[in-house]
C-alpha positions as CSV (number, residue, x, y, z in Angstrom):
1,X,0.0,0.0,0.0
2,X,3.2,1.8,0.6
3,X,4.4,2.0,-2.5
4,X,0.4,3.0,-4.6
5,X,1.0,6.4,-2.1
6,X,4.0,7.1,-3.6
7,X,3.7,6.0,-7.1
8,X,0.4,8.5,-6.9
9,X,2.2,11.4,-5.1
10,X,5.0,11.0,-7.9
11,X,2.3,11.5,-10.1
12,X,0.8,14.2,-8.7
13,X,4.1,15.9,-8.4
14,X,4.4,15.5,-12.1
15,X,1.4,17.3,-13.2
16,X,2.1,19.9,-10.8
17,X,5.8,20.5,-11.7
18,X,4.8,22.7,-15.1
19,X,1.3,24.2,-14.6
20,X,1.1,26.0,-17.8
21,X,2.0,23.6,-20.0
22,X,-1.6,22.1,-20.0
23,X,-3.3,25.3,-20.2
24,X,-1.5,25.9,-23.4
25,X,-2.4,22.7,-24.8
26,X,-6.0,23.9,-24.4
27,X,-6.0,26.8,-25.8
28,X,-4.2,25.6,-29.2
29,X,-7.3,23.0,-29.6
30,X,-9.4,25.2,-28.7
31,X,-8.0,27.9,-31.7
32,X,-8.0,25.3,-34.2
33,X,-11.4,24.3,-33.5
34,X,-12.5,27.9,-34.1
35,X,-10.5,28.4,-37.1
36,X,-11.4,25.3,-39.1
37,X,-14.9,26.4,-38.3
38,X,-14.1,29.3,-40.1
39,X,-12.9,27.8,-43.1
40,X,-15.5,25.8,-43.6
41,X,-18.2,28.6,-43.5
42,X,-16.2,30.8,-45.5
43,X,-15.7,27.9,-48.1
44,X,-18.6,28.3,-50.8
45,X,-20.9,25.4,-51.7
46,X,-19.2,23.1,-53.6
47,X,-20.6,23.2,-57.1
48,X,-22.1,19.7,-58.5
49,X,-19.9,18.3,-60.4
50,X,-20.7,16.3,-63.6
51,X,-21.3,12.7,-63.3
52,X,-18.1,11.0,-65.1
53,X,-19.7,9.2,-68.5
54,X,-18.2,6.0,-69.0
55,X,-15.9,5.5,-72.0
56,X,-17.3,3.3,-74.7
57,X,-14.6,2.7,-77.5
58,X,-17.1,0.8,-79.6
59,X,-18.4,3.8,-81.2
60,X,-15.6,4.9,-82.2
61,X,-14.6,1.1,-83.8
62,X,-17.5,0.7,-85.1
63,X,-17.5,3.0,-88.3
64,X,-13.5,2.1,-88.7
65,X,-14.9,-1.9,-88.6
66,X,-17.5,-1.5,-91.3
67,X,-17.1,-3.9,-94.3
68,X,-18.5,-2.9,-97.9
69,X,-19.9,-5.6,-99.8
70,X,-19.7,-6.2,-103.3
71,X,-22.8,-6.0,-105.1
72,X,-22.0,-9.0,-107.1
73,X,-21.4,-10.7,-103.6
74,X,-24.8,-10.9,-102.7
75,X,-27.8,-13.2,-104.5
76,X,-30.2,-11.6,-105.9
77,X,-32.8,-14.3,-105.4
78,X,-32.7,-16.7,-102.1
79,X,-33.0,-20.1,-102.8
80,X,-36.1,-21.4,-101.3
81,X,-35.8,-24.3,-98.3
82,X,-36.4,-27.5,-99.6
83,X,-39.4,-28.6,-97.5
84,X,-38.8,-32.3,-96.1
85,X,-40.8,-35.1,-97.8
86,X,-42.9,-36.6,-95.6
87,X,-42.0,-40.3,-95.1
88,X,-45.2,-43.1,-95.0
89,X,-45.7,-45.1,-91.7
90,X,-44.2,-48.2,-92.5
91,X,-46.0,-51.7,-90.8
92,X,-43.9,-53.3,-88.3
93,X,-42.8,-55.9,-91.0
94,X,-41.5,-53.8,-93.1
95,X,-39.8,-51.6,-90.1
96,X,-37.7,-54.8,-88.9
97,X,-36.4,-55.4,-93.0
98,X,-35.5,-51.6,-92.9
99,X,-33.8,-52.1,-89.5
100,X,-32.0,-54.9,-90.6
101,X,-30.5,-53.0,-93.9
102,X,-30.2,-49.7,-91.4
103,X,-27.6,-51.7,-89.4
104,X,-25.8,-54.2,-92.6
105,X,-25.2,-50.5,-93.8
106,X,-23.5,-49.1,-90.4
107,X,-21.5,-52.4,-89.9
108,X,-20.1,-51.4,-93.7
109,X,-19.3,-47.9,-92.4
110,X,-21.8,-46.5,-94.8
111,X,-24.1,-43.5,-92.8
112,X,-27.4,-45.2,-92.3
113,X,-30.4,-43.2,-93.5
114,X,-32.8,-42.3,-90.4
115,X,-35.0,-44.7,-90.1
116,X,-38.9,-44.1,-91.3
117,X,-41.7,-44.1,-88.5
118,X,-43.3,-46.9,-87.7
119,X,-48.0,-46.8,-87.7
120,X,-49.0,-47.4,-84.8
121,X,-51.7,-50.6,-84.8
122,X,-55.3,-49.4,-84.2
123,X,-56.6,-50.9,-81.4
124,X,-58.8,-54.0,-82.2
125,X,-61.7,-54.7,-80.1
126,X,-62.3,-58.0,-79.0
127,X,-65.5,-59.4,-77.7
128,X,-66.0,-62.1,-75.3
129,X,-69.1,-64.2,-73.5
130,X,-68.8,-64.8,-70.2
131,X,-70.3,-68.4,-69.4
132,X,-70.0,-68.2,-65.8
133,X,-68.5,-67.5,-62.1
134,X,-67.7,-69.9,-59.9
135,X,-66.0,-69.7,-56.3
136,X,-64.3,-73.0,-57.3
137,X,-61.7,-73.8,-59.7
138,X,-63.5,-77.4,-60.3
139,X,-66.6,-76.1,-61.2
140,X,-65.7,-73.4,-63.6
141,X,-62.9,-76.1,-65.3
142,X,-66.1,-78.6,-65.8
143,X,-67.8,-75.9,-67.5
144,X,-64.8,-75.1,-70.2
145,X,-65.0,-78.5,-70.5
146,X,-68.3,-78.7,-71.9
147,X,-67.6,-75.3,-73.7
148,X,-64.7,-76.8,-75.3
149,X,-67.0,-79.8,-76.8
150,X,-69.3,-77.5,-78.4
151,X,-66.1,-76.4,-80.5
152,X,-65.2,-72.8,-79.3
153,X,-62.5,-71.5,-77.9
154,X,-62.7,-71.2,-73.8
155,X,-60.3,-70.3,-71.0
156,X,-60.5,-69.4,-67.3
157,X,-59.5,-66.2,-65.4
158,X,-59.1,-65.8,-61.5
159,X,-59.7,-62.6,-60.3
160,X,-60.4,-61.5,-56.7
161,X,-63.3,-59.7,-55.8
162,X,-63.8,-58.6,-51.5
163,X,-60.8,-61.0,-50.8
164,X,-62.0,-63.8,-52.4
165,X,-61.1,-65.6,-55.4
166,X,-63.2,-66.1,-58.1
167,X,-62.8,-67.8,-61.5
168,X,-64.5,-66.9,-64.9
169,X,-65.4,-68.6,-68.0
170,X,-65.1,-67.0,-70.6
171,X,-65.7,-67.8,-74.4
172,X,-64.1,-66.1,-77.2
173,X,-61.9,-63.9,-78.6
174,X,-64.7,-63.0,-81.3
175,X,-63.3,-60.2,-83.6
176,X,-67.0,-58.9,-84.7
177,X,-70.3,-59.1,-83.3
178,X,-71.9,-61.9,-86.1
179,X,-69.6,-64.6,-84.6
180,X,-70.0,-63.1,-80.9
181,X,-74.6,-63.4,-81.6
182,X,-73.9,-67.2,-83.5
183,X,-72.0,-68.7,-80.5
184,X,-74.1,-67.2,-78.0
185,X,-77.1,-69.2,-80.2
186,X,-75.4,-72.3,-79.8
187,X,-74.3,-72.0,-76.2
188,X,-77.9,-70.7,-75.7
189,X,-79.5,-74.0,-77.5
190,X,-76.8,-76.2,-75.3
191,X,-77.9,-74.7,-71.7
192,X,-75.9,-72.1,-71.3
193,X,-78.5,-68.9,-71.3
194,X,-76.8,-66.5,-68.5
195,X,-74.0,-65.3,-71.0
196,X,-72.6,-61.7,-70.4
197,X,-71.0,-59.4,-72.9
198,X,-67.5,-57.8,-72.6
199,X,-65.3,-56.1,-74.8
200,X,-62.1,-55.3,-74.3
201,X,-59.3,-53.4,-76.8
202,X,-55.9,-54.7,-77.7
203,X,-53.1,-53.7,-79.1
């Protein structure tokens, strides 16, 4: 504690030792305080100045860049576009024989011409009697059975309807409705008379 008294009494000894000296200090801040004051209200406004424009050397290239062109240099008709031929759906047949030229020509190295679109098949509707429905596979195979001795084509589909399996019978493919209404007449003269219609669309 000894030593904080006289470190501070050293101090204060210090700033005693030359009073004036921080009075002066004072009064020079003081003077430039009020003379930069001054200045500045005895400076006038700056004026605006102009906003720097940027400097485009293109306009000056451009008329030293300009190219005059012959008259003879330019047509005086244009040739018209030739508009592309429009190429015939080929069948699927005849797609695979093109195919097979298409890639004897690029294993020779020759450039393969592109390749012509291929029709799309219409989809053919098929009809179809549906003899019956049984919850057993035994029953409904009994009736193809008898379906199949009468001479037309029958097959069975499963199919599950409220979690339980059920099998079909159905008769058919017919491609038109004159051999769909004759088979229904001769499954209807053999005992078979609750036959349903469908129709369905292939591809």
């Amino acid at each position: 504690m000894a030593i904080g008294l006289t470190v501070g009494a050293f101090i204060v000894f210090l700033m005693k030792l030359d009073p004036g000296q921080g009075d002066d200090v004072k009064r020079v801040k003081q003077e430039q305080q009020k003379a930069s004051r001054i200045a500045e209200a005895n400076k006038t406004p700056p004026s605006p100045q102009q906003p720097v424009k940027p400097k485009y050397d293109f306009y000056t290239l451009l008329p030293e860049s300009e190219v005059i062109v012959p008259p003879d240099a330019v047509p005086e008709k244009t040739l018209p576009t030739p508009q592309p031929v429009p190429v015939a759906p080929v069948t699927p047949a005849e797609a695979a024989k093109i195919d097979t030229a298409r890639a004897q020509a690029a294993l020779a190295g020759i450039t393969p011409p592109p390749a012509p679109p291929v029709s799309k098949a219409a989809p053919v509707t098929k009809f179809f009697l549906q003899a019956g429905s049984f919850r057993k596979e035994a029953d409904a195979d009994k009736v193809r059975a008898q379906i199949i001795l009468l001479g037309q084509s029958v097959s069975v589909e499963s199919g599950t309807v409220k979690d339980e399996t059920w099998y079909r019978v159905l008769v058919g493919p017919f491609s038109n409705r004159e051999q769909l209404t004759t088979a229904q007449k001769q499954l209807a003269g053999s005992g078979f008379s609750n036959l349903l219609l469908q129709q369905r669309q292939s591809r």
